[in-house]
C-alpha positions in Angstrom: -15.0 1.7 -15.8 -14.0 -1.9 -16.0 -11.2 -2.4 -13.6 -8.0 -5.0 -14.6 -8.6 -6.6 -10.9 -12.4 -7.0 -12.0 -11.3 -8.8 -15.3 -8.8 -11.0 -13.6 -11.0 -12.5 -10.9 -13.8 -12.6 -13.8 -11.4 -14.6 -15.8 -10.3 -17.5 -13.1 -10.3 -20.6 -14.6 -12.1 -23.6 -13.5 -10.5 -26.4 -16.0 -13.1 -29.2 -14.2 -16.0 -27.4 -15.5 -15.4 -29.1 -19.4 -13.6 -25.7 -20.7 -11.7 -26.2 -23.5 -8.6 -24.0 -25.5 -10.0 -22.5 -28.7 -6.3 -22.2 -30.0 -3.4 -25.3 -29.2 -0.4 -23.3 -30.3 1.1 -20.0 -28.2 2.6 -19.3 -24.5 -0.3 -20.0 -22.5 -1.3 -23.6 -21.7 -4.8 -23.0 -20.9 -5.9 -20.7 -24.4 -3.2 -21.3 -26.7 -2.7 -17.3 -26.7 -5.6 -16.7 -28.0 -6.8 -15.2 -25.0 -10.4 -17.1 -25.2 -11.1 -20.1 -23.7 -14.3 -22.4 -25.2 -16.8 -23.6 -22.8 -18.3 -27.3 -23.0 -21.4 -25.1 -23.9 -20.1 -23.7 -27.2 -19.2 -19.9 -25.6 -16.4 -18.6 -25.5 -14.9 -16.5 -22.2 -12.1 -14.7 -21.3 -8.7 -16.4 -20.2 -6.6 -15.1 -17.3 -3.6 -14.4 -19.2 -6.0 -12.1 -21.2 -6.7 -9.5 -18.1 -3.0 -10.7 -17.3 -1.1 -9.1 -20.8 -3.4 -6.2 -20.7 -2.6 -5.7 -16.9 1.2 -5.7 -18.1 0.1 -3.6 -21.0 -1.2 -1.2 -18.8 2.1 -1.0 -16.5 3.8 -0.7 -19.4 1.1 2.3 -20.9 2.4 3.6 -17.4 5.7 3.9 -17.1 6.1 1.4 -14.9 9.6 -0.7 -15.4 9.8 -4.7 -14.6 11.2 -4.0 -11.3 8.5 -0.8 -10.5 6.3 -4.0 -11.3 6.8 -6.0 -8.6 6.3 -3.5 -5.6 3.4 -3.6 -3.7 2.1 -2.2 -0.6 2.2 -6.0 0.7 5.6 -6.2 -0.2 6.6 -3.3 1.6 8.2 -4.8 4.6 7.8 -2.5 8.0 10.2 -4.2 9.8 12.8 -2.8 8.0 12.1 0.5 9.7 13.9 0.1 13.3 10.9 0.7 15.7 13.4 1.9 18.5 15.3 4.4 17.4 13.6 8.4 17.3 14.4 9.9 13.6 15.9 13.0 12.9 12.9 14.6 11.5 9.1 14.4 12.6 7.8 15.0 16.0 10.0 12.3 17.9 8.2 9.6 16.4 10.4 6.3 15.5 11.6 5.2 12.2 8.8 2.7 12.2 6.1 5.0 13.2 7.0 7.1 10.4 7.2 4.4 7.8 3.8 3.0 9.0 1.9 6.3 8.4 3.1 7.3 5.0 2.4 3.9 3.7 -1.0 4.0 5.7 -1.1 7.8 3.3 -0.1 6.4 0.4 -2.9 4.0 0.5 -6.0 6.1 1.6 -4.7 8.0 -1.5 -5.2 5.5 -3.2 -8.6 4.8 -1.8 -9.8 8.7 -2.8 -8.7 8.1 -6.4 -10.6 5.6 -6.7 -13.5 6.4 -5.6 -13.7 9.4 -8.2 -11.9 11.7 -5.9 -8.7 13.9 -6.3 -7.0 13.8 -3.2 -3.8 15.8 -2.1 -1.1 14.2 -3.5 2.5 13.0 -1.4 5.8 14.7 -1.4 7.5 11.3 0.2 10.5 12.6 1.6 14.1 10.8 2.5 17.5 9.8 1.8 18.8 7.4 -0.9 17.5 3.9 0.1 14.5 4.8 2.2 11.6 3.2 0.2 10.0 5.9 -1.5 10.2 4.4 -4.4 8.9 1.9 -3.6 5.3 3.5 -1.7 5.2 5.2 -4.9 5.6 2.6 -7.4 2.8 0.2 -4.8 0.6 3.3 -5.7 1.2 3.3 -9.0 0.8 -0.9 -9.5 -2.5 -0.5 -7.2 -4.2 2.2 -9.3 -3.3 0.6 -12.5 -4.7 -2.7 -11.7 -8.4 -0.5 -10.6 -7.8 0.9 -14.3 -6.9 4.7 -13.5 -5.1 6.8 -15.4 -1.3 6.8 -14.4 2.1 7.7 -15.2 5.5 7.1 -13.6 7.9 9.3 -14.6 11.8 9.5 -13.5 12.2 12.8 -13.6 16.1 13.1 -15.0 15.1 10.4 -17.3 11.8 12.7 -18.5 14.2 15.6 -18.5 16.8 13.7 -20.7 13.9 12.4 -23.0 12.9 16.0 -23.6 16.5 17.0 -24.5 16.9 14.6 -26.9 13.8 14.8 -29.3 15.3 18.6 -30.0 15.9 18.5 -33.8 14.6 15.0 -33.9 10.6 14.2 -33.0 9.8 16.6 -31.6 6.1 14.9 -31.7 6.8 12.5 -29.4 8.5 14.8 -26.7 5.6 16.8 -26.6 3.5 13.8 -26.7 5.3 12.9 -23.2 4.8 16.3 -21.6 1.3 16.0 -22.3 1.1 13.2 -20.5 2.4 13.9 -17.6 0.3 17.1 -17.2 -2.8 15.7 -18.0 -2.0 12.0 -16.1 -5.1 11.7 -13.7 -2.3 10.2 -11.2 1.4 11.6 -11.6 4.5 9.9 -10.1 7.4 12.2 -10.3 10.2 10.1 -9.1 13.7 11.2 -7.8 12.9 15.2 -8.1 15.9 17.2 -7.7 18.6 15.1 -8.8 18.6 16.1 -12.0 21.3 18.9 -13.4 19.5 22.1 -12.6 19.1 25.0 -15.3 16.4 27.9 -15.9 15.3 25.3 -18.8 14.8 22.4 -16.3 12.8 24.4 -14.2 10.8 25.9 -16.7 9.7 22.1 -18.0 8.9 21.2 -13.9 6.9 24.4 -13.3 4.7 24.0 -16.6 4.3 20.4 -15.6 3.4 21.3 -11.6 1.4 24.5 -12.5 -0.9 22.8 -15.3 -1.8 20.3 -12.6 -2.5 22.4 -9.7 -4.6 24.5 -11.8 -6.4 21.4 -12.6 -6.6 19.9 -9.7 -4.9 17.0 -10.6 -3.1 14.2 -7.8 0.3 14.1 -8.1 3.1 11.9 -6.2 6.5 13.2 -5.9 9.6 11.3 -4.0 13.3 13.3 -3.2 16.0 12.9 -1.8 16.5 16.5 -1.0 14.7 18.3 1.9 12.3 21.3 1.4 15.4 23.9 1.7 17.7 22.0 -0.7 14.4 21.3 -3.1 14.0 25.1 -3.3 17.3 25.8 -4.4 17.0 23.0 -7.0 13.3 23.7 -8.0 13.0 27.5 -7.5 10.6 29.4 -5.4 7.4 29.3 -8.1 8.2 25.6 -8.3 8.3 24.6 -4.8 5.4 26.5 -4.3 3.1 24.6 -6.8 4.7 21.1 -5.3 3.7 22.0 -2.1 0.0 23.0 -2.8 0.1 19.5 -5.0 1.8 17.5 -2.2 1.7 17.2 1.8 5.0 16.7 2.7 5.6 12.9 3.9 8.7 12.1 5.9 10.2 8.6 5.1 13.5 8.2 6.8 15.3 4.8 7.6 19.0 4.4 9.6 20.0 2.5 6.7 20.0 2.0 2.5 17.4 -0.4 2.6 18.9 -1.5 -0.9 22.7 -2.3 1.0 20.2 -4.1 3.6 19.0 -6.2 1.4 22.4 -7.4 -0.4 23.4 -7.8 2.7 21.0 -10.8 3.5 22.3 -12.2 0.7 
């Protein structure tokens, strides 16, 4: 399979080697828009903006909002985790310590999947403003641009999508559950924060059964812990999470969000 990081570095641009635009009108000031580019030799190639729109294309395919866009594992700043200070939860490691192993998870998943495995997937756990998120989202933007199958799903939203294509079409909420069963790489964002009822659950557990039965990598983030997630999820549910997910603390002493306003 022809990754979008392959295309990109395939399509850099050398304008000193006598390329010329095929097209003079569009956004793009090297091809017009046209997404080619002619050579002094007569052939055509590839512009960057071409493995650039299809890149977007695919974020887009996945789920992935403008701001979901612009996290990466690079941009996923360690200092923010205060390397002094024990968290409550672990085994006494520090907020940093913790931060730098579920990011150093996150991306040996994301190693497995793209080498043709199916790893274990990541329950990342932690409270509002922790970075989840954004470790999830870095996945997401990093498996995309290696051209794998992914979708990023906020799970209230899903839920709310669902609810409203009752008496409406139908097609396409059943086009979006299909999805996320059969998504090679699932990102379930924000579970448990949605309102809770036996028909919520029922959605979840058809969603987390399908893919443990298949075998399928799955990335989950919550506020909740594993006791409050239970009461929200039910037992059968939990229980299919789990044999998805390892659980992945991800605490910080602050909202990283208020952090960053504050700087401001």
């Amino acid at each position: 399979m022809e990754s979008i990081g392959d295309i990109i570095t395939a399509g850099s641009i050398d304008a000193a080697a006598g390329e010329q635009k095929i097209y003079s009108q569009g956004d793009c000031s090297f091809c017009g828009g046209s997404g080619f580019i002619l050579q002094a030799d007569g052939t055509a190639r590839r512009c960057v903006c071409y493995a650039e729109r299809r890149l977007l294309n695919a974020q887009k395919r996945a789920g992935l909002q403008p701001m979901l866009r612009r996290m990466s594992f690079d941009n996923f700043d360690l200092t923010c985790y205060a390397s002094g200070i024990q968290a409550p939860v672990g085994r006494g490691q520090t907020y940093y310590e913790l931060a730098r192993a579920a990011k150093a998870k996150t991306e040996e998943l994301c190693r497995a999947v793209c080498q043709g495995e199916q790893p274990r997937g990541l329950l990342l756990l932690g409270q509002v403003g922790s970075g989840k998120t954004h470790l999830a989202a870095a996945a997401a933007n990093r498996l995309v641009q290696k051209g794998r199958n992914v979708l990023f799903i906020v799970v209230p939203d899903l839920l709310d999508e669902l609810k409203s294509s009752f008496g409406g079409d139908e097609t396409a909420g059943q086009e979006l559950l299909r999805r996320a069963k059969r998504a090679e790489v699932l990102v379930l964002d924000d579970l448990g924060t949605h309102n809770m009822s036996d028909w919520t659950r029922g959605v979840l557990f058809a969603i987390l059964n399908f893919r443990v039965n298949e075998g399928l990598t799955t990335i989950a983030t919550s506020n909740l812990d594993e006791v409050s997630l239970k009461d929200a999820l039910g037992v059968r549910s939990l229980s299919r999470l789990l044999a998805l997910c390892e659980p992945c603390f991800l605490p910080c002493d602050r909202d990283l969000r208020l952090r960053g306003l504050e700087k401001k």
